[in-house]
Structures are given as structure tokens and as C-alpha cells.
ROSE-4610 file (N, C-alpha, C; in Angstrom, 1 decimal, always signed):
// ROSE-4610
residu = [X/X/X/X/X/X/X/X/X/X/X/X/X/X/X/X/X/X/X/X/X/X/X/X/X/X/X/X/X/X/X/X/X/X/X/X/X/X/X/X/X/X/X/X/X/X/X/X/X/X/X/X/X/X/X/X/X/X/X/X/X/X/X/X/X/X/X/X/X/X/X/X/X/X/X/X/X/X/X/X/X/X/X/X/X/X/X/X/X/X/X/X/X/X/X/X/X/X/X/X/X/X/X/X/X/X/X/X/X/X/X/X/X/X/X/X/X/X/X/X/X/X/X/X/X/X/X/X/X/X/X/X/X/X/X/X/X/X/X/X/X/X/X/X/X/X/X/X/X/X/X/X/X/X/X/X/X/X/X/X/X/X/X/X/X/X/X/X/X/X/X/X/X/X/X/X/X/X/X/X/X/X/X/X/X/X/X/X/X/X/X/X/X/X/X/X/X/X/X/X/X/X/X/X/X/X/X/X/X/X/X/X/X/X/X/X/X/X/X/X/X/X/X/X/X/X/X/X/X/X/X/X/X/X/X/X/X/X/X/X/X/X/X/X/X/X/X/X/X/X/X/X/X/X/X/X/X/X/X/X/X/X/X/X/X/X/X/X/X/X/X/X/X/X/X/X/X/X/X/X/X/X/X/X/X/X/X/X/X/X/X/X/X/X/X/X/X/X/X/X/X/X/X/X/X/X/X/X/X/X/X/X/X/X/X/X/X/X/X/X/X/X/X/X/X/X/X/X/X/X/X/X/X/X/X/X/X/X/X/X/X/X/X/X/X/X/X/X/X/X/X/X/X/X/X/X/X/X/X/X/X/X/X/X/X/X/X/X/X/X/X/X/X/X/X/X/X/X/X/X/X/X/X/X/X/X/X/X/X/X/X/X/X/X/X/X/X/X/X/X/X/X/X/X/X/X/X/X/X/X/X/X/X/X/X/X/X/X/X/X/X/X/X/X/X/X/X/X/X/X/X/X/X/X/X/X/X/X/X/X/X/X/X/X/X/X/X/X/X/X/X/X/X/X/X/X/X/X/X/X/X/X/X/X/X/X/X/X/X/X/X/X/X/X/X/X/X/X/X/X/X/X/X/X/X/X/X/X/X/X/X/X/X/X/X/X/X/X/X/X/X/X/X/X/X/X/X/X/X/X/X/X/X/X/X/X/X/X/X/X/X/X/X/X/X/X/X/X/X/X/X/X/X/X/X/X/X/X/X/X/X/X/X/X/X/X/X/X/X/X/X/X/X/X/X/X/X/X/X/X/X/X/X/X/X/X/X/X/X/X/X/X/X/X/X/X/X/X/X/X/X/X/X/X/X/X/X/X/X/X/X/X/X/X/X/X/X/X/X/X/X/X/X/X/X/X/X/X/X/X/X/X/X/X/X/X/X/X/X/X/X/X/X/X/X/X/X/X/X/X/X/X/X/X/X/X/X/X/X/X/X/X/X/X/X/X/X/X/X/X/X/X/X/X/X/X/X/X/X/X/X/X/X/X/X/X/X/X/X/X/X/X/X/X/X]
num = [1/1/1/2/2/2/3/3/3/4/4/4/5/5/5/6/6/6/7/7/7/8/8/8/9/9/9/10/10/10/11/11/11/12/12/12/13/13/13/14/14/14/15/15/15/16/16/16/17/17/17/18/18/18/19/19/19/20/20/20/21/21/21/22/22/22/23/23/23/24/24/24/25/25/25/26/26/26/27/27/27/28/28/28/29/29/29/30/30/30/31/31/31/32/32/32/33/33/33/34/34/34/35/35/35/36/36/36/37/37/37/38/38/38/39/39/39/40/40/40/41/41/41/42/42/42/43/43/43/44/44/44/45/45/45/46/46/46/47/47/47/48/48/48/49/49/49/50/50/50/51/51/51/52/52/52/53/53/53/54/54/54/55/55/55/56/56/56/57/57/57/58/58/58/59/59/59/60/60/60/61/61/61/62/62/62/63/63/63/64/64/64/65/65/65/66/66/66/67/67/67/68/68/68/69/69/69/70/70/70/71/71/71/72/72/72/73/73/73/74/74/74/75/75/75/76/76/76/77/77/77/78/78/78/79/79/79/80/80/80/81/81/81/82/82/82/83/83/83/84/84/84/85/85/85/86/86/86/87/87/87/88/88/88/89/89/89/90/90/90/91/91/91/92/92/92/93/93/93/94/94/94/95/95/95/96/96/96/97/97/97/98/98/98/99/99/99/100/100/100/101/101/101/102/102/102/103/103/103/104/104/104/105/105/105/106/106/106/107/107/107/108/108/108/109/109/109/110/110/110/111/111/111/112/112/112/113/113/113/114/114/114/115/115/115/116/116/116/117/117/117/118/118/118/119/119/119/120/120/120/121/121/121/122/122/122/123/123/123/124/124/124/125/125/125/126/126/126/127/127/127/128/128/128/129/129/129/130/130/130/131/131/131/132/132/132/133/133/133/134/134/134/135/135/135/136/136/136/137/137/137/138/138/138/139/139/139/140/140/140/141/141/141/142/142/142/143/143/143/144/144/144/145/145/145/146/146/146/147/147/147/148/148/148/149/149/149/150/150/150/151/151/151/152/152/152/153/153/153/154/154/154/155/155/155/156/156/156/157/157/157/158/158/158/159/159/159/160/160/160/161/161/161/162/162/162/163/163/163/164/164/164/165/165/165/166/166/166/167/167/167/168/168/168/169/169/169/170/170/170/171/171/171/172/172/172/173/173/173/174/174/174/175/175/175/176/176/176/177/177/177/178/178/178/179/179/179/180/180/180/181/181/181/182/182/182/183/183/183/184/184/184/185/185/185/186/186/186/187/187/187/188/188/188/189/189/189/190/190/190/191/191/191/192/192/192/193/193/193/194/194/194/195/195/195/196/196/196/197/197/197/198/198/198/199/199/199/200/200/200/201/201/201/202/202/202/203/203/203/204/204/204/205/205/205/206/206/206/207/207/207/208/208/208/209/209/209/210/210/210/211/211/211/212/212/212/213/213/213/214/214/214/215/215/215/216/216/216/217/217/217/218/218/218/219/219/219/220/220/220/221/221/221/222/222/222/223/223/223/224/224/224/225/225/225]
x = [+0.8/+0.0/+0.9/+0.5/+1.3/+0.9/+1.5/+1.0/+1.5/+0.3/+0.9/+1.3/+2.1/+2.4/+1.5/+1.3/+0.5/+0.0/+1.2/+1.1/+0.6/+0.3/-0.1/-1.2/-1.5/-2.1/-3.3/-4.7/-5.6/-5.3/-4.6/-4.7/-3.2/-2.2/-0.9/-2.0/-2.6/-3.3/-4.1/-4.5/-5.4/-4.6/-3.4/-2.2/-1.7/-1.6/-1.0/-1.9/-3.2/-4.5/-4.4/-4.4/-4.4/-3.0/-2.0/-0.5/-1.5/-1.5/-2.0/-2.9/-3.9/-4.7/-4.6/-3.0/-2.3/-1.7/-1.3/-0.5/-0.7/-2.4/-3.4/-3.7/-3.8/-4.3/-3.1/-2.0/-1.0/-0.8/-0.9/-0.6/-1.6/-3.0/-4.0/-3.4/-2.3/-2.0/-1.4/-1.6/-0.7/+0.1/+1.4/+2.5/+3.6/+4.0/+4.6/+6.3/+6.9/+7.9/+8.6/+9.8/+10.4/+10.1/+8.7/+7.9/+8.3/+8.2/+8.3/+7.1/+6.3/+6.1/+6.4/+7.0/+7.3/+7.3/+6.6/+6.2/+6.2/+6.3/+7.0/+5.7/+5.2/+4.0/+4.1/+3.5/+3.4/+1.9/+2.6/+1.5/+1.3/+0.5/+0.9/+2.1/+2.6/+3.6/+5.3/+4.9/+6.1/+5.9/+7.4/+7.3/+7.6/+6.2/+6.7/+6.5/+7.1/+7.2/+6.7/+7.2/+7.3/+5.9/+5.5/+4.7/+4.7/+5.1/+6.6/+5.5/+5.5/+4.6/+5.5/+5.8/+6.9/+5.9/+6.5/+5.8/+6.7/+6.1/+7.2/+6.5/+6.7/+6.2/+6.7/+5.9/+6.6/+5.5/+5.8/+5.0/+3.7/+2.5/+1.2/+0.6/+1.4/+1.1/+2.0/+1.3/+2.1/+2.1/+3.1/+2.9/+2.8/+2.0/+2.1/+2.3/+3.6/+4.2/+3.9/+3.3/+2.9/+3.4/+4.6/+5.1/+4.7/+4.0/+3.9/+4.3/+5.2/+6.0/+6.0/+4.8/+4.6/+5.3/+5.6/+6.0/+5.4/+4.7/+4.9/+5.3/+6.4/+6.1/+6.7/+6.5/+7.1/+8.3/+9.1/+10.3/+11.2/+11.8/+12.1/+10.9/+9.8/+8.7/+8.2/+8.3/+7.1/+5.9/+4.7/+3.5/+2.7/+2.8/+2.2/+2.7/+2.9/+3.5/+2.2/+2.7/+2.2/+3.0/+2.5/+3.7/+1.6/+2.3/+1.4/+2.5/+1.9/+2.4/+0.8/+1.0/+0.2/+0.6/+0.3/+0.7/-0.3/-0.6/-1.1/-1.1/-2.0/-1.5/-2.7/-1.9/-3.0/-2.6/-3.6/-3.5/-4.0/-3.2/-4.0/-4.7/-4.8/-4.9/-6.1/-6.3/-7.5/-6.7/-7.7/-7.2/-7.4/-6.5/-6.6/-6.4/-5.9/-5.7/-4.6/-5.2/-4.0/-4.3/-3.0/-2.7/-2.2/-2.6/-2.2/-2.9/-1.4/-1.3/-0.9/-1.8/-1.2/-0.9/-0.1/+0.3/-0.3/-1.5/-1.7/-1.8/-0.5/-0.4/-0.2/+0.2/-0.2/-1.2/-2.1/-3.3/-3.1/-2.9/-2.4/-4.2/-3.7/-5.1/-4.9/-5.7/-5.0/-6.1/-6.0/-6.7/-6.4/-7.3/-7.2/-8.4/-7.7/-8.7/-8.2/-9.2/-9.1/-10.1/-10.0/-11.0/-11.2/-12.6/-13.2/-14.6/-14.7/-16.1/-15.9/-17.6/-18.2/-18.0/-17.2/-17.3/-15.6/-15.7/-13.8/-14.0/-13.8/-13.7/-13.1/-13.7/-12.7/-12.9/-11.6/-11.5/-10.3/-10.6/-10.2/-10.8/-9.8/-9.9/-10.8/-11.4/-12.0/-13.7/-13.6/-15.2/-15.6/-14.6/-15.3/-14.7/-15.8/-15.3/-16.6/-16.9/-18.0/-17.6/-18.6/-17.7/-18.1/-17.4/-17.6/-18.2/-17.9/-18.5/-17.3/-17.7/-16.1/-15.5/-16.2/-15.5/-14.7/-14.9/-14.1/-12.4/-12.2/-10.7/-10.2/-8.6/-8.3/-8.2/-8.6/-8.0/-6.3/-5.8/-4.0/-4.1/-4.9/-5.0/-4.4/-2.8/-2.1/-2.9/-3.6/-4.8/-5.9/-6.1/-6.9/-8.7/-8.6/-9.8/-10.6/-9.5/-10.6/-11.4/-11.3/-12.2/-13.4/-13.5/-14.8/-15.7/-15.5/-15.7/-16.1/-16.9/-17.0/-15.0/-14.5/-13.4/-13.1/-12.5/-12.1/-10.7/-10.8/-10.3/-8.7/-7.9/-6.8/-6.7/-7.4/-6.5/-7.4/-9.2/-10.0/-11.0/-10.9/-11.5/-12.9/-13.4/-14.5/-15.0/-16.0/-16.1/-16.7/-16.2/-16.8/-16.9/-18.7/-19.2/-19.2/-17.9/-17.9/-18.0/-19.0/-19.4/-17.9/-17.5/-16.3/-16.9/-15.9/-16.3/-15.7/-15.3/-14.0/-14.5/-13.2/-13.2/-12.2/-11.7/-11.0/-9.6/-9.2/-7.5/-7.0/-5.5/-4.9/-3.6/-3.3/-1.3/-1.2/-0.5/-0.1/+1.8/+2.1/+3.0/+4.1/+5.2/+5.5/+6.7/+7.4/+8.2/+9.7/+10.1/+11.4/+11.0/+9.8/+8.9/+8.6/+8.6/+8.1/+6.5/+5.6/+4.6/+4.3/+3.0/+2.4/+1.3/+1.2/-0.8/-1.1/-2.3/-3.1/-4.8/-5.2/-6.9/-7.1/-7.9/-8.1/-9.8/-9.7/-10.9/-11.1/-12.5/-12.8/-13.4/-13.1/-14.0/-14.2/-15.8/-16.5/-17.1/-16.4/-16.7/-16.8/-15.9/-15.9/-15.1/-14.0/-13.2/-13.2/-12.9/-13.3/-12.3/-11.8/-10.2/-10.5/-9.3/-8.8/-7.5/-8.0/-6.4/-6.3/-5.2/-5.0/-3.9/-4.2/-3.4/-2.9/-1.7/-1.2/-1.7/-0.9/-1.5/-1.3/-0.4/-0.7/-1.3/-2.2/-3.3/-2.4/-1.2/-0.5/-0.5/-0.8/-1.1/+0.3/-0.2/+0.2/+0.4/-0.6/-0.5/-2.1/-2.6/-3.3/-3.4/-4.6/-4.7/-6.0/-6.0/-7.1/-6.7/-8.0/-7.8/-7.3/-6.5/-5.9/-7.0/-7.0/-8.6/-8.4/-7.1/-6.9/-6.9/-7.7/-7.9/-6.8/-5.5/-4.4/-4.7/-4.3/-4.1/-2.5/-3.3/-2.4/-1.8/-1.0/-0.4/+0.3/-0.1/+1.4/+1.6/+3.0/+3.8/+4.6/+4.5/+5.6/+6.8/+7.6/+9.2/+9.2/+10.0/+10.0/+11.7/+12.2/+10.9/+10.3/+9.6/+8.9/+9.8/+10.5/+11.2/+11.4]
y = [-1.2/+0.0/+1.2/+2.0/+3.1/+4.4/+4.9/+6.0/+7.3/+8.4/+9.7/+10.2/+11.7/+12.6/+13.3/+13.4/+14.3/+15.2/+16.5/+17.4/+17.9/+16.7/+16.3/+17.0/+18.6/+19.1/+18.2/+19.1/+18.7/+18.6/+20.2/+20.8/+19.6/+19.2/+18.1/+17.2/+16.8/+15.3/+16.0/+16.7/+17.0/+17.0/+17.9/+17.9/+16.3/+15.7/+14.1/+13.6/+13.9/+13.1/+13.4/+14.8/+15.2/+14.6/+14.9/+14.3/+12.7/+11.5/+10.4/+10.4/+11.2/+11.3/+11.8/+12.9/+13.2/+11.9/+11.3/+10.0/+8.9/+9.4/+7.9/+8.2/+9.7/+10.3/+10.1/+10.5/+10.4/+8.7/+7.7/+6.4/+6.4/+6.7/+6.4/+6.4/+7.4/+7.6/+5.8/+5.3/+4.2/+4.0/+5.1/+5.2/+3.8/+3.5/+1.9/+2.4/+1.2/+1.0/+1.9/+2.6/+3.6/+4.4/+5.1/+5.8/+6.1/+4.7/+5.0/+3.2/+3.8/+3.0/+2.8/+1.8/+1.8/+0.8/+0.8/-0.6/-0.4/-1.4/-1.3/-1.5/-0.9/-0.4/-1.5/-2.4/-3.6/-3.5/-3.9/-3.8/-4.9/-5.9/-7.0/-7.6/-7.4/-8.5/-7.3/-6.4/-5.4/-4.1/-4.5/-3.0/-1.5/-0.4/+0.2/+1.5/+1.4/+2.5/+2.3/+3.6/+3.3/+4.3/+4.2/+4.4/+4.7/+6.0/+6.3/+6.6/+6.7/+7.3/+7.1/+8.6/+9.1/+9.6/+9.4/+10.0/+10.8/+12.3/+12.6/+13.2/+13.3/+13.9/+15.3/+16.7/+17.4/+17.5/+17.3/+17.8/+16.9/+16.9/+16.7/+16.4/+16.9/+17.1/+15.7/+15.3/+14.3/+14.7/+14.8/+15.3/+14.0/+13.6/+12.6/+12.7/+12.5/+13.0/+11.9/+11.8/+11.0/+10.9/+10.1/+10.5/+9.2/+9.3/+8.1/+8.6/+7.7/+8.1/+6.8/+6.9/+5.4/+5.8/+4.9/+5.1/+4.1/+4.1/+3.0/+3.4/+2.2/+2.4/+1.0/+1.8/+0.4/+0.5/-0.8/-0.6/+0.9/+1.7/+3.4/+4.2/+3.9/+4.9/+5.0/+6.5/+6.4/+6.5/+5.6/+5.3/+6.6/+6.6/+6.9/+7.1/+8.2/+8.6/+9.3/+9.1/+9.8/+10.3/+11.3/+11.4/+12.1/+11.8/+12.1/+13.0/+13.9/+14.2/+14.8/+14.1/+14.9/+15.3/+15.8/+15.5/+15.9/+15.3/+15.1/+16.0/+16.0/+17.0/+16.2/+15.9/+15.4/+15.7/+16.4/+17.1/+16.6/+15.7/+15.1/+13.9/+13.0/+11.9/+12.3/+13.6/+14.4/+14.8/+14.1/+14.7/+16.4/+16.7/+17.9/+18.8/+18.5/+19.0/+18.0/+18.5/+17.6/+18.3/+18.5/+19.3/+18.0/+17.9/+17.3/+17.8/+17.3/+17.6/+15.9/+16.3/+15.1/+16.0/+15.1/+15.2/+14.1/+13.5/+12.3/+12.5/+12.6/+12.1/+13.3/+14.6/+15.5/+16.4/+15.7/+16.4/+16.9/+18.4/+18.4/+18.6/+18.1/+18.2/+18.7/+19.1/+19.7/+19.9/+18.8/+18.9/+19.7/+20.3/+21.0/+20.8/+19.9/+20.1/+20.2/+21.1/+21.2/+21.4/+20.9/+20.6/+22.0/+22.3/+23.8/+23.4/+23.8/+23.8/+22.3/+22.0/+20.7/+20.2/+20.3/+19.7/+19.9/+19.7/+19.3/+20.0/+21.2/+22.1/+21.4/+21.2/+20.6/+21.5/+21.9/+22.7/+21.8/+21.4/+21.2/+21.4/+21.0/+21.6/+20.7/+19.3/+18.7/+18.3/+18.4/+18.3/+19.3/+20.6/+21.8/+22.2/+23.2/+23.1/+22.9/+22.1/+21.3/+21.3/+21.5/+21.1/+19.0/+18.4/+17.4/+17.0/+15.3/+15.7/+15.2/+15.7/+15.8/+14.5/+13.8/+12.7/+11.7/+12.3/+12.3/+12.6/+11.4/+11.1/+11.4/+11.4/+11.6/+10.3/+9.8/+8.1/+8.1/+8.1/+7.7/+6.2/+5.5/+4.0/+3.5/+4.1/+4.4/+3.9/+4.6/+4.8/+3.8/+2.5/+1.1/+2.1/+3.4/+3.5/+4.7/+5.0/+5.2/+4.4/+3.2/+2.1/+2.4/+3.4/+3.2/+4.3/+5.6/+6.7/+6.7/+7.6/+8.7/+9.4/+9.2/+9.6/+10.4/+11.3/+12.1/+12.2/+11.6/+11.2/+12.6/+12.2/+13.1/+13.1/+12.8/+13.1/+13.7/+13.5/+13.9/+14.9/+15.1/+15.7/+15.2/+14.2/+13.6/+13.4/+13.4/+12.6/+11.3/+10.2/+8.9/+8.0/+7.3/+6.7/+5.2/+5.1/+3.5/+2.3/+1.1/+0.3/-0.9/-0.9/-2.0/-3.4/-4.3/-5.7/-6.2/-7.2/-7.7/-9.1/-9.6/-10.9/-11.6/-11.0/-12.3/-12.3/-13.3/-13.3/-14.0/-13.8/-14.8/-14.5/-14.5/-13.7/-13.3/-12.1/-11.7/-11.4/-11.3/-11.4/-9.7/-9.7/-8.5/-8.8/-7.2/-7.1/-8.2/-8.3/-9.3/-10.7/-11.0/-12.4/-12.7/-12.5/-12.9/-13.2/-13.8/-13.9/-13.6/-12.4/-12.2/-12.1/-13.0/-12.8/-11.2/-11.2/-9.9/-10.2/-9.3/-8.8/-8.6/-8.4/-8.4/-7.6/-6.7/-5.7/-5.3/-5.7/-4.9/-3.2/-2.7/-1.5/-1.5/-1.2/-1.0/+0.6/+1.4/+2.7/+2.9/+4.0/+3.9/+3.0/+2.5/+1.2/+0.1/-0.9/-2.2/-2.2/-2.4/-2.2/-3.4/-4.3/-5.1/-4.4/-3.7/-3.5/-4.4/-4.4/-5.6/-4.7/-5.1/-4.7/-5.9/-5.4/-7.3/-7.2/-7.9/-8.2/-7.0/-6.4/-4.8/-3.6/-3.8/-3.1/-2.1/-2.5/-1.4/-2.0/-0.7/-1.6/-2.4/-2.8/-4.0/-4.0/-3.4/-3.2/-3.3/-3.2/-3.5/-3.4/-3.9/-4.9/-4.0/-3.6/-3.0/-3.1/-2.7/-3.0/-1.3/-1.1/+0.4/+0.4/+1.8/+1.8/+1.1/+0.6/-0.3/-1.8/-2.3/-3.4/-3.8/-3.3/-4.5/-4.3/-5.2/-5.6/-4.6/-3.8/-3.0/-3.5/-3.4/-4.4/-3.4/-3.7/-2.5/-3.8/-4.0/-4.9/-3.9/-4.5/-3.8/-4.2/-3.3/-3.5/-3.7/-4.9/-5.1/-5.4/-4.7/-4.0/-3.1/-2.7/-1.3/-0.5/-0.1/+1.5/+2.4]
z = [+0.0/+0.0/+0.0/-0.8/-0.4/+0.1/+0.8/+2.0/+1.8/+1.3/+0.8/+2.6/+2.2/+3.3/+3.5/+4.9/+5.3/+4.6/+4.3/+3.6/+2.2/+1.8/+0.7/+0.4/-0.8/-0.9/-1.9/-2.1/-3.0/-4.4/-4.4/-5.9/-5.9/-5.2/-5.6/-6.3/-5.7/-6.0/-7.4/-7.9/-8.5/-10.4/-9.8/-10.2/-11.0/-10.2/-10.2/-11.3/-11.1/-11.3/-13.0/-13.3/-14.5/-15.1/-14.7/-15.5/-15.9/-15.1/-15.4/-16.5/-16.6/-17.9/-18.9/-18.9/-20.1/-20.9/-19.9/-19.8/-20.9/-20.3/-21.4/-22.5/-22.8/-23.8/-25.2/-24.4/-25.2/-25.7/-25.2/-25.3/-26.1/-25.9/-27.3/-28.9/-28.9/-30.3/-30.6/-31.4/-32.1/-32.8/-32.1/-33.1/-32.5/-33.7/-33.4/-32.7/-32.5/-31.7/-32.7/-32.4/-33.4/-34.2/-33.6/-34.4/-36.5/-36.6/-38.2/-38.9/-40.3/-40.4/-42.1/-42.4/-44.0/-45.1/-46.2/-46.7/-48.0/-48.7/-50.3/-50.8/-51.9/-53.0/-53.5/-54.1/-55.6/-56.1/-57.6/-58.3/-59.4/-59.1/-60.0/-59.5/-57.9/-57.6/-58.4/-59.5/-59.6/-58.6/-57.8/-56.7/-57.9/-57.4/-57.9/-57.3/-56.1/-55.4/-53.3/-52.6/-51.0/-50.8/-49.3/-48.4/-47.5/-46.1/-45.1/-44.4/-42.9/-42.0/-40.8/-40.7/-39.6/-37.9/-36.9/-36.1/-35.4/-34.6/-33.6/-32.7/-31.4/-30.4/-29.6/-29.3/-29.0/-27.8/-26.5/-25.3/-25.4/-25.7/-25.7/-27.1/-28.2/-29.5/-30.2/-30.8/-31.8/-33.5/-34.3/-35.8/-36.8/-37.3/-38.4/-39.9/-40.3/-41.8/-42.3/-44.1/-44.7/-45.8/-46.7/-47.7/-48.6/-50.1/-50.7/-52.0/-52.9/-54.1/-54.8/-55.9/-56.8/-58.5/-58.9/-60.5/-61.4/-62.6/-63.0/-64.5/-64.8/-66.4/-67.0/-68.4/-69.5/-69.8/-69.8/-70.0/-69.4/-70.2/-69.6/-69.5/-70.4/-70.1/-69.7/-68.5/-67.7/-68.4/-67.5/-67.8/-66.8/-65.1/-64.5/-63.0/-62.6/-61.6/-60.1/-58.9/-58.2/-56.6/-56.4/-55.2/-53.8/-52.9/-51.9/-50.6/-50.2/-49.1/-47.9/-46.6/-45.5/-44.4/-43.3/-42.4/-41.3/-40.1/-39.4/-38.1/-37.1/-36.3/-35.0/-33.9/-32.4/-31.5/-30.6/-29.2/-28.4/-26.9/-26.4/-26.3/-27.8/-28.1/-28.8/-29.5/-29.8/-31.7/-32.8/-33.8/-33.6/-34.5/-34.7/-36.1/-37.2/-38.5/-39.2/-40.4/-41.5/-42.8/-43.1/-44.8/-45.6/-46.6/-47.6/-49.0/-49.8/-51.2/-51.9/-53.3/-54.0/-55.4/-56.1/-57.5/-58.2/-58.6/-59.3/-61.0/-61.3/-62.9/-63.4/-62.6/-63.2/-62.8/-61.9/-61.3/-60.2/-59.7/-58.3/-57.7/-56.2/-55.2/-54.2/-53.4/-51.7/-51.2/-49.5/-49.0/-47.7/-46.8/-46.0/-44.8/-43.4/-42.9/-41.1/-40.2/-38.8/-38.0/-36.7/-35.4/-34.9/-35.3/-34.9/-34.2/-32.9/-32.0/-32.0/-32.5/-32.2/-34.0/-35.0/-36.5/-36.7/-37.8/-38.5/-39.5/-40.1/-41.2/-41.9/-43.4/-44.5/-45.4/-46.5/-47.5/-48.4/-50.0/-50.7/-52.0/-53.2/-54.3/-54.8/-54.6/-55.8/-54.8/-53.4/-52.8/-52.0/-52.3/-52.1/-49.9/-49.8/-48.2/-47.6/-46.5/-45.7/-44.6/-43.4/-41.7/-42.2/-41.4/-41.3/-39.7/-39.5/-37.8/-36.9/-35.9/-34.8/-34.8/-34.9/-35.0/-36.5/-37.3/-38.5/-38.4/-39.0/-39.1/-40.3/-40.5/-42.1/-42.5/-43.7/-44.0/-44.8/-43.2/-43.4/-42.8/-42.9/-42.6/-40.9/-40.9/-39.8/-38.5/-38.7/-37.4/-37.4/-36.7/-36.5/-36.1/-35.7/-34.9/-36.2/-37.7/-38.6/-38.9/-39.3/-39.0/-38.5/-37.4/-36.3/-36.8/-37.6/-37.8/-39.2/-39.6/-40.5/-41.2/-42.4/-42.5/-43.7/-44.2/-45.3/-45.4/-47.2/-48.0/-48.2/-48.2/-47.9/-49.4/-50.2/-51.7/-52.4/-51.9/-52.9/-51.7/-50.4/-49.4/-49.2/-50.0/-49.4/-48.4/-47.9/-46.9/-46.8/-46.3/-46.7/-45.2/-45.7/-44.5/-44.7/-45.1/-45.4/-45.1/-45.8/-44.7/-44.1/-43.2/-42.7/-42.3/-42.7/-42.0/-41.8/-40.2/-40.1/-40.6/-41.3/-42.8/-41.2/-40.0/-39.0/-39.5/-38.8/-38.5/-39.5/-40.0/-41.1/-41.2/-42.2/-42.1/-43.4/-43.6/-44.9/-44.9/-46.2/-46.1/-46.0/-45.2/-45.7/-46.6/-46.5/-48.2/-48.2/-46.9/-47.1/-46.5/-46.8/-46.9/-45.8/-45.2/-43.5/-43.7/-42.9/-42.4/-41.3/-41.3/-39.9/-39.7/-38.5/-38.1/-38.1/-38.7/-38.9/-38.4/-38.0/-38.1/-40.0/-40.1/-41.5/-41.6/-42.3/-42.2/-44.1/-43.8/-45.7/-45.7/-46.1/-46.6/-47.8/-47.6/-48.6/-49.4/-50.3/-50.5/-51.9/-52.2/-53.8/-54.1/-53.5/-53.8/-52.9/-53.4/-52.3/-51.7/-50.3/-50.1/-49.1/-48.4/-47.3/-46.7/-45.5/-44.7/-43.5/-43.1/-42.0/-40.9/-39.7/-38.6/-37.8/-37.1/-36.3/-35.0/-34.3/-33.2/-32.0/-32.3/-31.9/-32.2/-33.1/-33.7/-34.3/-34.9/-35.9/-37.5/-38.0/-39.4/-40.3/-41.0/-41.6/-43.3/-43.6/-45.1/-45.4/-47.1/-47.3/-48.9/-49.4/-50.9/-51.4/-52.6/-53.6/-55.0/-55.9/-57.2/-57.7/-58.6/-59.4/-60.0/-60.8/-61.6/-63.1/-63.4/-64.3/-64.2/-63.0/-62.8/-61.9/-61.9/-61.0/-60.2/-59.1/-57.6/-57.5/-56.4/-55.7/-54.1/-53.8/-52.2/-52.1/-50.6/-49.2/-48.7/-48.8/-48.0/-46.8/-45.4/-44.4/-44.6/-44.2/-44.3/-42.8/-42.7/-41.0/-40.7/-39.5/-38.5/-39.0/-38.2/-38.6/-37.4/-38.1/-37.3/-38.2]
């Protein structure tokens, strides 16, 4: 048992009480062991390009940088290029904003969105600006608890209420062949997607079709640091 001192004010304890619930708030984020997460793009089984998700913490605030750089082509020709950048912003274990820009093919986009009152202000170039609802997430996948939410689309500013279903446990492979048990989750929206997280509810990778039919795969590079 342990036995405070006498002197032991209210506002100490009160003091104490709040540090502890910073504590938890902060742990809520699910940034993995060496806050980095990174996984090789394939397409048709040819890698053709990475997927980088950096974390770093300053006080209370955590920043989430998102870098994705795909290429594809024939023989020397490029076919089709895309580069993604976001970054993330949480206070408290509380989203709070994220900027991102894409380049797809040529097409630049930019989304823009932050935690205002009781909604999530979003502003971007291709679904206009709309509050969302407070509990809307960005879909950086990163995060096991977009899943639970209402989420908008970092590349097209959507908002999308997509139906999820857990398909259960199995193993997929990552990029220097390993197998690992995963959860395994479908979303259903404007694309059919399967992501999977492991047994520490950090993601894993996940599988959809390109709008040209291929099978698109995130393999993890492990470790994940």
C-alpha cells in the first residue's frame, strides 16, 4: 500500500491526477515502436514504389508526416507517376488537423482540414469546403480506430461513411517475406479495399484493385522502425 504525506495538498493530488490522464491520452496515439512505419507499393507483384509514415512527439502534440511516391512504367517509359504528401496533427490523443497535397499524374489536389467547436472544417480543391462531424478522421489508414468513424479522403477531401467488416484473423505477407498474423478488415466505399493490422493493432498493409484493374499491395518492411 502506499502511504501519501500528510502534507499532501488537493490541488498536488489533482495535479497528479491530470499528469496520469495526459498520460493515457498520449498512449492512445498508435505510433509503433520507433515511431516510423514503411512498406513497399506492388503492383501485380512489380514494386513500384514506398509508403513512409513518420511519427514525432513534442509535449502533448504528436505530428504525423505521410510521404507516398509510386511510379509505374514500361520498360524506360514512364506510364504513371504519383507522389502524396500529409501531415497530421494530435493534441492530447485528440485529432486535430492535417494538410495534404497530392500530384496524381499530373493532377495536383489539396486537402485541408481542422478541429473547430463541435465539426472538422474541411477545405479542398475537388469536394469543395463542408464542416464534417467531430469525430471524422483523415484516411491515413495508420490509425486502426478510422475504421470506427465517419473519415475524409486526404487526396480527394471527401467525406466517406464506409461500410467495414472484419473478414477475421490470417497472415499476410511483408516485403522481405516474413509472415504475420493480422486482423483483417474490408472496406467498402468507392473502392473495395482489405487492410489488416497485427496483433498490436498497428497496421500491416493492405490490398485494392488500381482503376486499371491491377491488384495494388502494401507490404511492411520489417521491422517497422
Amino acid at each position: 500500500m502506499i502511504t501519501l504525506p500528510r502534507m499532501t495538498s488537493r490541488r498536488s493530488l489533482l495535479v497528479a491526477a491530470s499528469t496520469l490522464v495526459a498520460g493515457s491520452a498520449l498512449a492512445s496515439i498508435p505510433a509503433p515502436q520507433g515511431r516510423k512505419l514503411a512498406f513497399r507499393v506492388f503492383r501485380e507483384e512489380k514494386d513500384i514504389g514506398t509508403h513512409e509514415v513518420s511519427f514525432s512527439r513534442q509535449g502533448d502534440s504528436w505530428t504525423v508526416e505521410i510521404a507516398i511516391d509510386l511510379a509505374v512504367s514500361f520498360g524506360p517509359v514512364p506510364l504513371y507517376r504519383y507522389r502524396h504528401r500529409a501531415r497530421e496533427v494530435w493534441a492530447s490523443g485528440q485529432f486535430a488537423s492535417v494538410e495534404a497535397d497530392t500530384n496524381d499524374n499530373g493532377t495536383t489536389l489539396r486537402v485541408r482540414a481542422e478541429r473547430s467547436g463541435t465539426a472538422v472544417m474541411v477545405s479542398s480543391t475537388q469536394s469543395g469546403d463542408y464542416a464534417a462531424p467531430s469525430t471524422a478522421l483523415p484516411s491515413t489508414h495508420w490509425n486502426r480506430r478510422m475504421l470506427d468513424v465517419p473519415f475524409i479522403n486526404t487526396q480527394t477531401g471527401e467525406l466517406l461513411r464506409s461500410a467495414v467488416s472484419p473478414l477475421g484473423t490470417g497472415q499476410v505477407e511483408t516485403a522481405s517475406g516474413m509472415r504475420i498474423p493480422v486482423r483483417r478488415f474490408e472496406i467498402r466505399g468507392p473502392i473495395l479495399l482489405e487492410t489488416w493490422y497485427d496483433e498490436g493493432a498497428t497496421w500491416a498493409g493492405l490490398r485494392f484493385k488500381g482503376r486499371d484493374g491491377s491488384q495494388i499491395t502494401y507490404r511492411r518492411q520489417e521491422p517497422a522502425v
